[in-house]
C-alpha positions as CSV (number, residue, x, y, z in Angstrom):
1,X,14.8,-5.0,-6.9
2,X,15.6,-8.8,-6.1
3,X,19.4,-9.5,-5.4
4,X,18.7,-12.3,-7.3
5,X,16.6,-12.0,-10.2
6,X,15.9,-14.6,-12.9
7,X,17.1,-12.4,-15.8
8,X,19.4,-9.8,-15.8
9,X,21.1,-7.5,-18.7
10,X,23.7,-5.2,-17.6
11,X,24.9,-2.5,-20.1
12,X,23.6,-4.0,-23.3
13,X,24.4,-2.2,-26.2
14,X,23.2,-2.5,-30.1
15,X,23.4,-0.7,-32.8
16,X,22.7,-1.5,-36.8
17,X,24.8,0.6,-38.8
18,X,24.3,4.7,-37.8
19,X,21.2,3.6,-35.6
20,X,22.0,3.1,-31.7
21,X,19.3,0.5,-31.1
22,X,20.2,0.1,-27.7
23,X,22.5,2.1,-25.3
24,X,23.6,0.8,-22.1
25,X,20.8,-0.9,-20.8
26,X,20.3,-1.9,-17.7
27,X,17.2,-4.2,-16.1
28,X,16.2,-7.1,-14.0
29,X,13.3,-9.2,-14.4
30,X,11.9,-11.5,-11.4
31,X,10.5,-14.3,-11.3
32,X,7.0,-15.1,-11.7
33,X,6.3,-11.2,-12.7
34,X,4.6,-9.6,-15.6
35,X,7.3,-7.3,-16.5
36,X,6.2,-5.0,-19.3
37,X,8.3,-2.6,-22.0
38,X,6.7,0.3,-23.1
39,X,7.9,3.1,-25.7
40,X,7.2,4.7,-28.7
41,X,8.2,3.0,-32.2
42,X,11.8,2.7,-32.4
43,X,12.3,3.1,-28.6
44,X,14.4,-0.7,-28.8
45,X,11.7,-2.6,-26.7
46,X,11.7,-4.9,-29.6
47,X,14.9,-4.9,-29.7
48,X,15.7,-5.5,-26.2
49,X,13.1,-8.8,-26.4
50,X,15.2,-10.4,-28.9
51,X,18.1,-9.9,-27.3
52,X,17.1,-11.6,-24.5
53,X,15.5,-14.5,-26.9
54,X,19.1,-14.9,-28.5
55,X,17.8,-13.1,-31.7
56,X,19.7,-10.8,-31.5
57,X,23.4,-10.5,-29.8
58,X,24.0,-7.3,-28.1
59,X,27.7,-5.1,-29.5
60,X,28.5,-5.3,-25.7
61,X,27.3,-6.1,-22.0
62,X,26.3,-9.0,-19.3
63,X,23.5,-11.1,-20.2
64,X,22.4,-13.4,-17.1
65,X,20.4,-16.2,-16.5
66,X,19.9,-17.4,-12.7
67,X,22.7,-15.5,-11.4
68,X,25.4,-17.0,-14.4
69,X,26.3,-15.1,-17.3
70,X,24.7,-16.3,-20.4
71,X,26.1,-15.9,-24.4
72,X,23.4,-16.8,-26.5
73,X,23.8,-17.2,-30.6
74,X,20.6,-18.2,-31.6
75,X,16.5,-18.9,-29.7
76,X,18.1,-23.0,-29.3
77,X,20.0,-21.3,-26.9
78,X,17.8,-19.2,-24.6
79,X,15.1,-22.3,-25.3
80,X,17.9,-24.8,-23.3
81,X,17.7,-22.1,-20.6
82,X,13.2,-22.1,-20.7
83,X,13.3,-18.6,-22.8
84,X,11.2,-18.1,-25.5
85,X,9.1,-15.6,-27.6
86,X,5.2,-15.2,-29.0
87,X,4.8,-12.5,-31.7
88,X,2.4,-10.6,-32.7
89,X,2.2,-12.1,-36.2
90,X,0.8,-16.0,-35.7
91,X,3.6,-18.5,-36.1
92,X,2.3,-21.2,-36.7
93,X,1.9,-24.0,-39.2
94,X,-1.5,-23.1,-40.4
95,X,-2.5,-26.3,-42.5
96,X,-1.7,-28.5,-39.6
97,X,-3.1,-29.8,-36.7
98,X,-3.1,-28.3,-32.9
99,X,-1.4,-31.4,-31.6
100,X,1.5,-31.4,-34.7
101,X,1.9,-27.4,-33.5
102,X,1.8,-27.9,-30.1
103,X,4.3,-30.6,-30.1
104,X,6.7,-28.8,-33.2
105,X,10.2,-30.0,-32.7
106,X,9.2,-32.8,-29.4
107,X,7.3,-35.3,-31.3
108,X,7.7,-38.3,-29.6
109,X,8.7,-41.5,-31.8
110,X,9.1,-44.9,-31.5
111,X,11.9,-46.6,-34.0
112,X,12.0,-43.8,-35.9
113,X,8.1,-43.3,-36.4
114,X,5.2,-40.7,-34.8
115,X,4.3,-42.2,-31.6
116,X,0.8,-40.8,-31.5
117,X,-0.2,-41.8,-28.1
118,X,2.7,-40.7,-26.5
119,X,2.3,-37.4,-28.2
120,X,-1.4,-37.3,-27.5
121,X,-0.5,-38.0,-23.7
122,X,2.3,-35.0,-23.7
123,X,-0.4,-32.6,-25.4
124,X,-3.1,-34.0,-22.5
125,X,0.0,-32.7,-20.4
126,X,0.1,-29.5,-21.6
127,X,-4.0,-29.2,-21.8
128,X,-4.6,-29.9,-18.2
129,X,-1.5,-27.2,-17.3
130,X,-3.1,-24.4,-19.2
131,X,-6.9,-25.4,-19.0
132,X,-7.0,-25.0,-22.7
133,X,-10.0,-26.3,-23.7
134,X,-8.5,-27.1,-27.5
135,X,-9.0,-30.6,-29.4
136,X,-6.0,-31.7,-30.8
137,X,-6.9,-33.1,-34.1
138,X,-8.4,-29.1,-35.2
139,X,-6.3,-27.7,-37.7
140,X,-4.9,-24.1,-37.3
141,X,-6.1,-22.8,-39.2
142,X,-10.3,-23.2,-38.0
143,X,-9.8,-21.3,-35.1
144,X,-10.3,-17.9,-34.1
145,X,-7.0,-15.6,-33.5
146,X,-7.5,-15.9,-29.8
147,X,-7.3,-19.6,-29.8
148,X,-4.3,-19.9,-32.2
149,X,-2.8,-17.7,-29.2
150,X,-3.5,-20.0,-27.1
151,X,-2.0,-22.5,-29.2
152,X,0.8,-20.9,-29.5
153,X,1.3,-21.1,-25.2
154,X,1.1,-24.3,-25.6
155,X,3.6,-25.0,-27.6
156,X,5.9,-22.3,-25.3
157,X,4.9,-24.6,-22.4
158,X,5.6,-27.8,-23.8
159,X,9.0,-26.5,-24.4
160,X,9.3,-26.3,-21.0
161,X,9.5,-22.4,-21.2
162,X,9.7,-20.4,-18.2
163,X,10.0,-17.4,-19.2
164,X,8.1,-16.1,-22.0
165,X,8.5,-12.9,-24.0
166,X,5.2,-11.5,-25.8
167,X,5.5,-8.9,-28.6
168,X,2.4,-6.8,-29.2
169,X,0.6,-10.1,-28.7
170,X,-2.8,-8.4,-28.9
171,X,-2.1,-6.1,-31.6
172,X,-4.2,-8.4,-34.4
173,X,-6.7,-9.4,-31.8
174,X,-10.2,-7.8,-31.8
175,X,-11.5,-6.5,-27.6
176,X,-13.3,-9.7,-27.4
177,X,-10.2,-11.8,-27.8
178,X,-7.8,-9.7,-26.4
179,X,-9.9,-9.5,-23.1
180,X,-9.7,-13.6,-23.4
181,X,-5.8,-13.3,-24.2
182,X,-5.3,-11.1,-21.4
183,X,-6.9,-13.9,-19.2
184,X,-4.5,-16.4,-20.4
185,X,-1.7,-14.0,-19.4
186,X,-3.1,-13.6,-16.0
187,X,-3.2,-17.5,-15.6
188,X,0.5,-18.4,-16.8
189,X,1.3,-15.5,-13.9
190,X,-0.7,-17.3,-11.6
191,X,1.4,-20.8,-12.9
192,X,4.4,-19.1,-12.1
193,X,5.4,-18.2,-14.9
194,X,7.3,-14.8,-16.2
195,X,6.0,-12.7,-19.0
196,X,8.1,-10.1,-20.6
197,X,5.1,-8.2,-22.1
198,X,5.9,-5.9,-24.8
199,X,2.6,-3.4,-26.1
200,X,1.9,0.3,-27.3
201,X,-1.8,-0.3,-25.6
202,X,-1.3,1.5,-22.2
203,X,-4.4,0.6,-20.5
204,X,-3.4,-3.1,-21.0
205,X,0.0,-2.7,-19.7
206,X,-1.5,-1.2,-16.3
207,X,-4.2,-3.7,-16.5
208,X,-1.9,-6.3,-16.6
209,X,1.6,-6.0,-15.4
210,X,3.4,-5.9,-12.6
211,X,6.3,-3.9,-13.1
212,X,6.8,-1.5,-16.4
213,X,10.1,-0.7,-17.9
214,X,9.9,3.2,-20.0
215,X,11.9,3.2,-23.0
216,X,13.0,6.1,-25.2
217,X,15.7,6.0,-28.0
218,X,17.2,3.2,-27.1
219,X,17.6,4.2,-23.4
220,X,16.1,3.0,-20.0
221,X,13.8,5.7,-18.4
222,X,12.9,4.3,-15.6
223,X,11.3,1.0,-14.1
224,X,9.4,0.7,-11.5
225,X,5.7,-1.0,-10.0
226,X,3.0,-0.2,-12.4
227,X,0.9,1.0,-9.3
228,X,3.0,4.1,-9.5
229,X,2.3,4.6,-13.6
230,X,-0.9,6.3,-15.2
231,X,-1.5,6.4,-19.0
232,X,0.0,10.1,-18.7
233,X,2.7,9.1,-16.6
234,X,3.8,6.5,-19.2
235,X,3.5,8.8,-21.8
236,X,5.3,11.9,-20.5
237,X,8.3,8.9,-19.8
238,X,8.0,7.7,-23.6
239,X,7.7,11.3,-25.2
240,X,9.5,13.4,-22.8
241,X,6.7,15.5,-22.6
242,X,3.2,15.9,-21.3
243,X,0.2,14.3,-22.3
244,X,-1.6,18.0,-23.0
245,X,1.7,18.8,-25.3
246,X,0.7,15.5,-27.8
247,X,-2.5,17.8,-29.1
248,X,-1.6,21.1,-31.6
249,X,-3.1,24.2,-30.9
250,X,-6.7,24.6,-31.9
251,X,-7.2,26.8,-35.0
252,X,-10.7,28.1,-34.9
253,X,-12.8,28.4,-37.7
254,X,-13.7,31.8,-39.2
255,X,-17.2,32.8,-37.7
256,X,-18.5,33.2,-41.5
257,X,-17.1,29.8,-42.6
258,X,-19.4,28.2,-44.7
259,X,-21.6,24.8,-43.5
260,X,-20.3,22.0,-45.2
261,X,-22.4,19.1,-44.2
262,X,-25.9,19.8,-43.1
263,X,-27.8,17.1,-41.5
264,X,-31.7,17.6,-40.6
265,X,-34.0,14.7,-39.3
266,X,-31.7,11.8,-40.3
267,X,-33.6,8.7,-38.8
268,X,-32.6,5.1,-39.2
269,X,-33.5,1.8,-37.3
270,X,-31.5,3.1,-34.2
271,X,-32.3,6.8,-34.2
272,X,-34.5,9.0,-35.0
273,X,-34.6,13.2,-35.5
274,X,-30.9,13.5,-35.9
275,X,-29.9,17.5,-36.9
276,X,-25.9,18.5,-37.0
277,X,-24.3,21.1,-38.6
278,X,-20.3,21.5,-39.6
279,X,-18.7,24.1,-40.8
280,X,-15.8,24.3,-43.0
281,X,-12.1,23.9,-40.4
282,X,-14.2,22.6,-37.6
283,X,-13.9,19.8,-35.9
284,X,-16.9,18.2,-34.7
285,X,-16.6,15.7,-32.1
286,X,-19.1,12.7,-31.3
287,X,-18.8,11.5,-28.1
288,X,-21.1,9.1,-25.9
289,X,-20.6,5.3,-24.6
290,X,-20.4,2.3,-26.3
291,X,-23.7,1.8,-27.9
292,X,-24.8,5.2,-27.8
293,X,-24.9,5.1,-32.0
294,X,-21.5,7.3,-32.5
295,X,-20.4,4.3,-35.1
296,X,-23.8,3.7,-36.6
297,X,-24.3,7.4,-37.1
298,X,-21.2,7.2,-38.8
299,X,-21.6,4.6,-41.4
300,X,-25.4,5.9,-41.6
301,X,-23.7,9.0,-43.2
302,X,-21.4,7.2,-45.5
303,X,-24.1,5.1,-47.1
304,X,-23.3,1.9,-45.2
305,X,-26.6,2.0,-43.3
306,X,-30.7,2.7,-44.6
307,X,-31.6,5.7,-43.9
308,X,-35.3,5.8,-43.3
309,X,-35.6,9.8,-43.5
310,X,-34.6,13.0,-42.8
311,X,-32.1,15.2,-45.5
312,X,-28.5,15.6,-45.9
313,X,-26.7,18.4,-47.8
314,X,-22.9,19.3,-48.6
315,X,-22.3,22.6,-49.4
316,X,-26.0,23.5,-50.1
317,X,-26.7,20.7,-52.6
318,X,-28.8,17.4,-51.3
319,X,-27.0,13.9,-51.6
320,X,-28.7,10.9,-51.6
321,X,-26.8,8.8,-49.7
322,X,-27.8,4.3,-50.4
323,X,-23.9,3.7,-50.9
324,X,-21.0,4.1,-49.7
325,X,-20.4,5.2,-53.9
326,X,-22.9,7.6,-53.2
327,X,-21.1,8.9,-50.3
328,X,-17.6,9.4,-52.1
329,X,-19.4,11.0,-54.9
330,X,-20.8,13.6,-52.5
331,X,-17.1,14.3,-50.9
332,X,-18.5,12.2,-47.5
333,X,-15.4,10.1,-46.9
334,X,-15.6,7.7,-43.9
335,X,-12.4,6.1,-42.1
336,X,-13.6,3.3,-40.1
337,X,-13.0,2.3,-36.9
338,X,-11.0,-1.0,-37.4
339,X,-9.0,-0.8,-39.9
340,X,-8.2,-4.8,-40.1
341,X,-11.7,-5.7,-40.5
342,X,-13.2,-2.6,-42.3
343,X,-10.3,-0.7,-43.5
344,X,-7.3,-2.4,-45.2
345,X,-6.7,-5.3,-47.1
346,X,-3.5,-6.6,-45.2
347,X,-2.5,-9.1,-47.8
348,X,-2.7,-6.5,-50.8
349,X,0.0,-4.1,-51.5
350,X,0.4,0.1,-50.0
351,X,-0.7,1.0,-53.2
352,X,-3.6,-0.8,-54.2
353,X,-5.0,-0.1,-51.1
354,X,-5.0,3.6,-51.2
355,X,-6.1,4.0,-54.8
356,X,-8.7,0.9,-54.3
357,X,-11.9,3.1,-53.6
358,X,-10.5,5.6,-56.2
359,X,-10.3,3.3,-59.8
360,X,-11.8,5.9,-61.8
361,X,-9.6,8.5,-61.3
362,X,-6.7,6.3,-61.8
363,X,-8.5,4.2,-64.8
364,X,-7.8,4.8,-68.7
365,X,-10.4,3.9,-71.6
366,X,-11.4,-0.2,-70.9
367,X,-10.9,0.1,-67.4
368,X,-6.9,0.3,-68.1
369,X,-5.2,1.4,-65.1
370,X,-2.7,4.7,-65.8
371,X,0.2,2.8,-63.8
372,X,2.3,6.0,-63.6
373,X,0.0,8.1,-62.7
374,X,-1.5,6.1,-59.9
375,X,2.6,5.6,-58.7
376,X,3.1,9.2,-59.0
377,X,0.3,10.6,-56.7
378,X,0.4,7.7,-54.4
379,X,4.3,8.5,-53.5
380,X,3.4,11.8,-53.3
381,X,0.6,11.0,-50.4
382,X,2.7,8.5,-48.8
383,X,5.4,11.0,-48.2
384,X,3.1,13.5,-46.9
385,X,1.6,10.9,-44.4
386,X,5.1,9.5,-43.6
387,X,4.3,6.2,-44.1
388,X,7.4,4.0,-42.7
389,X,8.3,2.0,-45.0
390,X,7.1,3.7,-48.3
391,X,7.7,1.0,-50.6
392,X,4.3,1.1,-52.8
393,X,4.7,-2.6,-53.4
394,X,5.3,-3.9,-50.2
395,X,2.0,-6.1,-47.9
396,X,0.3,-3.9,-46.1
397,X,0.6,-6.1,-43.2
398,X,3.9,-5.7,-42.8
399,X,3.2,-1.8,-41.3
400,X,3.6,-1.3,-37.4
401,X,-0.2,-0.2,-36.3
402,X,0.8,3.4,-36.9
403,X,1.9,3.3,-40.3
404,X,-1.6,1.0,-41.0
405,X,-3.4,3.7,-40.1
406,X,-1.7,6.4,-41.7
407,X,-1.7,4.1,-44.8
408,X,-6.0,4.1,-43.6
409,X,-6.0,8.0,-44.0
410,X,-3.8,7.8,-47.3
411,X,-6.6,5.9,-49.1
412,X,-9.1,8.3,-47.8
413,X,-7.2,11.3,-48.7
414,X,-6.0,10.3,-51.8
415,X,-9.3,12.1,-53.6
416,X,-9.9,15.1,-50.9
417,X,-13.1,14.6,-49.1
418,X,-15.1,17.6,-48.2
419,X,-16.4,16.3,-44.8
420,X,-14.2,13.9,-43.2
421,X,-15.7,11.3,-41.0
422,X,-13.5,9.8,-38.9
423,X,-13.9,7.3,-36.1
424,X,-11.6,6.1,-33.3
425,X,-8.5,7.9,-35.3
426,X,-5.8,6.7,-32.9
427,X,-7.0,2.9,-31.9
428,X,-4.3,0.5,-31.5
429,X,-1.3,3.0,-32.5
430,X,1.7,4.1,-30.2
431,X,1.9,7.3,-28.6
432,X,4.5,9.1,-31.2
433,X,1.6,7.9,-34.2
434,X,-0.9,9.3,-31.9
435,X,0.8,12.7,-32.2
436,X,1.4,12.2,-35.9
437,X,-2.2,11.8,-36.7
438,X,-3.5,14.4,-34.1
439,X,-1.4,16.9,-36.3
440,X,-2.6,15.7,-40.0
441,X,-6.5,16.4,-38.4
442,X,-5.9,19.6,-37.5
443,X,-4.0,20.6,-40.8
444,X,-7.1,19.1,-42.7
445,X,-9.4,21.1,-40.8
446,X,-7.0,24.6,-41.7
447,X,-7.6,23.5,-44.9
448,X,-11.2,24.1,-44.8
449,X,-12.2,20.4,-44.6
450,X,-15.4,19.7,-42.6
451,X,-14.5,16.8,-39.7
452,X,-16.6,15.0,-37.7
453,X,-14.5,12.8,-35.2
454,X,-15.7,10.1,-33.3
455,X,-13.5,8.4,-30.3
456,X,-13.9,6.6,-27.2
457,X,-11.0,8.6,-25.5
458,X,-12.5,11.6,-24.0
459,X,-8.4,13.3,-24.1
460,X,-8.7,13.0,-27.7
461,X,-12.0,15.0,-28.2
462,X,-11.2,17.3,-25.5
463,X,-7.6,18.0,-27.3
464,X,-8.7,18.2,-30.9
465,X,-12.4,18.9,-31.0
466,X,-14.1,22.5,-31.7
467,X,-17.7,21.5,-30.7
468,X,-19.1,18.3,-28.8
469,X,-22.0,16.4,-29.6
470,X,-23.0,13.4,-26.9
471,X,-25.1,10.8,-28.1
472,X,-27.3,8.9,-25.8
473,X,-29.4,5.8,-26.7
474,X,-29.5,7.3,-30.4
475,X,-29.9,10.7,-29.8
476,X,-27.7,13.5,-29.5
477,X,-28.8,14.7,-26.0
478,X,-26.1,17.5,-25.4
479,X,-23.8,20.1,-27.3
480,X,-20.5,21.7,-26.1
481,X,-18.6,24.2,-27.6
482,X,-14.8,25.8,-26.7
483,X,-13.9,28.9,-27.8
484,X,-10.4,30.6,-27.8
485,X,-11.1,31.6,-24.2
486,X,-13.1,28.9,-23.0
487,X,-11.9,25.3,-23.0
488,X,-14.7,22.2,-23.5
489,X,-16.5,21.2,-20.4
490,X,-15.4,17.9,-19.8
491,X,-17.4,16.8,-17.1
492,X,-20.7,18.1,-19.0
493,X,-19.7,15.9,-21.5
494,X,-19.0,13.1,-19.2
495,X,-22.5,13.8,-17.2
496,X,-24.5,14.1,-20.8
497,X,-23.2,10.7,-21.4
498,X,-24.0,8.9,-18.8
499,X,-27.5,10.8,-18.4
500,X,-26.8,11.7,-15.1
501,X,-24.6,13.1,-12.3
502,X,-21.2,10.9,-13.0
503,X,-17.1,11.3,-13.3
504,X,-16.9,8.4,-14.6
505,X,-14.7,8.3,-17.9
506,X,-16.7,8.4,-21.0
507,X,-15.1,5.3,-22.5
């Protein structure tokens, strides 16, 4: 480390009532780095960010700015000395313009009135720094998230901001726009700026940052150059232990277990001749590359897409399957694979997103809905999932990633499917979530529930999966199967996937 870095906390302690947020920690960032904080939920990276922002002010320590030892009581303060903070929420003024965000709190007047040409001029400023190709007159609240990130740079930048602290800023962004996000990243780097980076997504951090910071209850683990770090690596610092320790032990189906879900010559517009089998406790695995059909295999089997032939029974009986309606009524449950776009309804409440697909079990006579009933069994499955927090009335979009998407399971598992369908289980959650939800999928399966998993993260289906299927162009091309001896073969997986001889990584 530098002798002379631009920030430096020494010993910073927090703690909010009989929770020690933060315990003696210790870091330096440098200058013109992309420094990021990793750590399960809880860990204090948050924490740690608003300290340094003036959110927050530490029980005890040295905060230090530049070499000179800094006391901040509020953001004005670490904004005087260029420090500032993007979350992952939007915060912005939606209803107004990119120029009137941009420029929030350093409009330029003229006797006490908007001087719009000077202002135009500063945002022109700004605009030619970034290479933000963003009119100013478009309100907010047009544009896509990735832009209203941008946006949001802008308006760090034209606060003269030098360094900048980003909280899970891609958490609400979908690939597309986080791969254009990440870009922007790259360029304020390349600008000299410093970026305090602050994400549960792994592969990012690695992608993206120079040196990584490990954080675990509240406590330093190490830092160090992100040349040095691996996803496991990272995660054996945030958990304490190894990756291979995050997945329970498989429970094998009884060899007599009945076949739940029984698929023969299931063809839609993307694939044709499709046969499967699952039995009751296994779990099936789908795995293949993007575009292989895992997703529209899927939705095919939940109703969401025509099926064009080809039968489907549960337990013996044929379903017709035209709706997703149809699907639930058969016990064919599906738990998409974004949960902001397909999944939840962010702005509505815990509880009527779990009971939403589930109306008539918690209607009366007239379409009256039993209010304590529907309280009584949500609480119940809330506590079971350990949803954090569990207040029924609460947004949904106020959940961290992993409580979304145990709040996602909740509304699937509030009426018991008998096959489960679940795709990309883990996406977008932190590693102690990850561990949570490998555990509920595994006691569903003991249970006797049929499960057919699809992820792009071959450690997933290696770690939770009974039997393999590998799609390929819209076929399943290849079939693996562990037993209590014999583990998965991963790089049969990985070969059937590419449709060769490859070690490349599935995903």
């Amino acid at each position: 480390m530098s002798s002379n870095p631009m920030l430096e906390l020494r010993g910073i302690s927090k703690r909010y009532g009989a929770v020690q947020a933060l315990r003696e920690v210790s870091v330096q960032i440098q200058q013109g780095q992309i420094h990021a904080l990793v750590g399960e939920n809880g860990a204090g990276k948050s924490t740690l960010g608003k300290v340094i922002s003036g959110i927050v002010r530490p029980d005890k320590g040295q905060h230090l700015v530049d070499g000179e030892a800094v006391h901040y009581t509020s953001p004005r303060d670490a904004l005087a000395d260029g420090i500032t903070t993007i979350t992952q929420e939007i915060a912005l003024t939606s209803k107004q313009t990119v120029l009137q965000n941009v420029l929030l709190g350093q409009e330029r007047t003229q006797f006490g009135v908007l001087n719009r040409r000077a202002m135009l001029e500063k945002f022109a400023e700004v605009r030619d720094l970034t290479g933000f190709d963003l009119a100013p007159h478009v309100k907010v609240n047009t544009l896509r998230l990735a832009d209203q990130k941008k946006v949001e740079v802008m308006q760090a930048i034209a606060r003269n901001a030098r360094l900048i602290i980003m909280d899970e800023p891609t958490a609400m962004l979908a690939d597309d726009d986080t791969e254009i996000f990440l870009a922007t990243v790259r360029r304020l780097k390349g600008m000299g700026y410093t970026i305090v980076y602050v994400s549960h997504f792994l592969e990012e951090v690695l992608s993206i940052a120079d040196t990584v910071t490990i954080m675990r209850n509240g406590e330093i683990i190490r830092t160090g150059s992100t040349e040095q770090e691996t996803p496991a690596t990272l995660i054996e610092g945030m958990l304490g232990k190894s990756m291979s320790e995050m997945y329970p032990r498989k429970q094998f189906p009884a060899d007599d277990a009945p076949v739940v879900l029984d698929v023969q010559g299931l063809s839609s517009e993307i694939f044709t001749d499709v046969n499967l089998q699952i039995k009751a406790g296994e779990i099936v695995g789908l795995a293949g590359l993007v575009g292989s059909g895992r997703s529209r295999l899927a939705r095919t089997l939940f109703g969401a897409e025509i099926i064009t032939g080809g039968t489907v029974h549960v337990h013996g009986e044929p379903v017709t399957l035209k709706t997703g309606a149809d699907a639930i009524k058969a016990g064919i449950h599906l738990l998409p694979e974004s949960r902001k776009e397909q999944g939840l309804l962010l702005k509505q409440t815990l509880r009527h997103n779990v009971t939403l697909p589930h109306m008539n079990m918690v209607t009366a006579f007239g379409g009256v809905i039993r209010n304590a009933q529907e309280k009584t069994s949500i609480e119940g499955l809330i506590r079971e999932l350990n949803v954090q927090p569990p207040h029924l009335n609460n947004s949904a979009s106020g959940l961290s990633g992993g409580n979304q998407q145990k709040l996602l399971f909740s509304k699937w598992l509030y009426k018991r499917p008998r096959v489960f369908i679940i795709d990309e289980p883990t996406r977008g959650v932190d590693v102690g979530a990850k561990q949570a939800i490998y555990e509920l999928i595994v006691e569903l399966a003991a249970q006797g529930m049929a499960i057919l998993m699809v992820s792009s993260e071959i450690e997933e289906i290696m770690g939770l999966a009974h039997r393999v299927l590998v799609m390929r162009f819209g076929e399943i091309v290849a079939e693996e199967r562990a037993t209590g001896a014999d583990p998965l073969n991963q790089k049969a997986i990985i070969q059937a996937a590419f449709g060769a001889d490859e070690t490349q990584s599935v995903r």
